[in-house]
Structure formats: C-alpha cells, structure tokens
C-alpha positions as CSV (number, residue, x, y, z in Angstrom):
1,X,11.5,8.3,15.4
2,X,9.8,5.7,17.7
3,X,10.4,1.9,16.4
4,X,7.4,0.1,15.8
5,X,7.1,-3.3,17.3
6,X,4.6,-6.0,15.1
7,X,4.1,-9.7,15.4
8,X,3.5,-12.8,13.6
9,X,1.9,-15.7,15.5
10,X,0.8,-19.1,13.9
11,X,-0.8,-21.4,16.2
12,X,-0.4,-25.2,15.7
13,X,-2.0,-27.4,17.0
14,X,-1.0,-27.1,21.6
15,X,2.0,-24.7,20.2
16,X,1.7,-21.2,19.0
17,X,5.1,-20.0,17.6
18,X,5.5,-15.7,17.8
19,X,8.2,-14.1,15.9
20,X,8.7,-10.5,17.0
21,X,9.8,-7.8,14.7
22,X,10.6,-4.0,14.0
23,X,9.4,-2.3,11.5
24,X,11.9,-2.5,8.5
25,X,13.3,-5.5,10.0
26,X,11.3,-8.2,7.8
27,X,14.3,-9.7,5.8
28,X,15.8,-10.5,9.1
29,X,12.3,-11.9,10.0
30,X,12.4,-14.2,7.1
31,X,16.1,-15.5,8.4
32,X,14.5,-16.2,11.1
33,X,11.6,-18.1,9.7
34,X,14.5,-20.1,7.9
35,X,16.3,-20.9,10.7
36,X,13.2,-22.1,12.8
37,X,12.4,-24.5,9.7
38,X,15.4,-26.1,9.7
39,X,15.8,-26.6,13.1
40,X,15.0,-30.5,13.9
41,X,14.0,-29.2,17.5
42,X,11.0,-27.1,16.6
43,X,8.2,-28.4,14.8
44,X,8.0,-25.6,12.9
45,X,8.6,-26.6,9.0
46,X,9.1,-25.3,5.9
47,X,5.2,-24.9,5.3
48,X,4.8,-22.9,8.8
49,X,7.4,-20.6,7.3
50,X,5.6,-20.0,3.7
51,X,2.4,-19.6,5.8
52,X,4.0,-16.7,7.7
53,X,6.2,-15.2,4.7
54,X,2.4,-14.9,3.3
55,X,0.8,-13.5,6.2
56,X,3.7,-10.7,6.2
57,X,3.8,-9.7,2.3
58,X,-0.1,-9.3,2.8
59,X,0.5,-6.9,5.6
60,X,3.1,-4.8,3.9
61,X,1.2,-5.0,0.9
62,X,-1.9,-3.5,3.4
63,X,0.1,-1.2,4.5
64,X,1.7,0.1,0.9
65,X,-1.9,0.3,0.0
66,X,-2.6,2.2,3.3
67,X,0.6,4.6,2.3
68,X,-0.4,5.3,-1.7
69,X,-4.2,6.0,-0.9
70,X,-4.3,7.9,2.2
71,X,-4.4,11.3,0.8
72,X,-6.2,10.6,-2.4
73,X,-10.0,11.5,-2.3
74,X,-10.2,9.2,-5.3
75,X,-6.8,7.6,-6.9
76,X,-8.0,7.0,-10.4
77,X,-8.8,10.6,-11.2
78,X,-6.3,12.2,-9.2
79,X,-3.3,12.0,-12.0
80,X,-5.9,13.3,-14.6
81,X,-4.5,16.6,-15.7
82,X,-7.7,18.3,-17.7
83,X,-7.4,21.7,-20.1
C-alpha cells in the first residue's frame, strides 16, 4: 500500500510555515502543531495552529464525504427498502 504524502501550508506575513504529513498520521500532525506554538523561536502561535487544525478536519471531513458518497447514485434513497 503506497503512503500518501499531504500538506498544510499557512503563509504569514514574509514566512510560510509547511507541515508535512502521511496519511493516517494527523494526531501526530496536531503534536506538531503544538509543539510549533509553544516554541518562543517560531512565530507561529496558538491561533496559527487552530487555523490549521481547521484546515485539516475540513479536509478529512472532504474526504469522509468523498468515501460515503462515491458509489451512491443518490444517498438519500439508497437505504430505502420498498415492497
């Protein structure tokens, strides 16, 4: 099974901070995003890292979408179990 590489970049003001991640890795992402926030030496903050927790719950939430509805011509009627 091939990994699948994605990325988060926010862009503030000259600095643009990129956190790389595998798919499946996200809680390890969101250490990350911890760590960078309460590291005096970055000026990423606590607000950079709700911004990108956001940015990634909408993608997997995309992406659950994407995996539920694929298959389904039309989702609302496809449970319907008729005489």
């Amino acid at each position: 099974m091939d990994h699948v590489r994605k990325q988060l970049v926010l862009n503030k003001g000259t600095e643009k901070f990129i956190f790389r991640y595998e798919e499946g890795n996200e809680g390890q992402l969101l250490d990350a995003f911890v760590v960078s926030a309460t590291d005096p030496q970055t000026d990423f903050d606590w607000f950079d890292a709700a911004v990108l927790s956001f940015k990634l719950t909408q993608s997997l939430i995309g992406e659950a979408d994407e995996i539920l509805y694929k298959d389904l011509n039309d989702p609302v009627n496809t449970y319907h179990q008729g005489s």
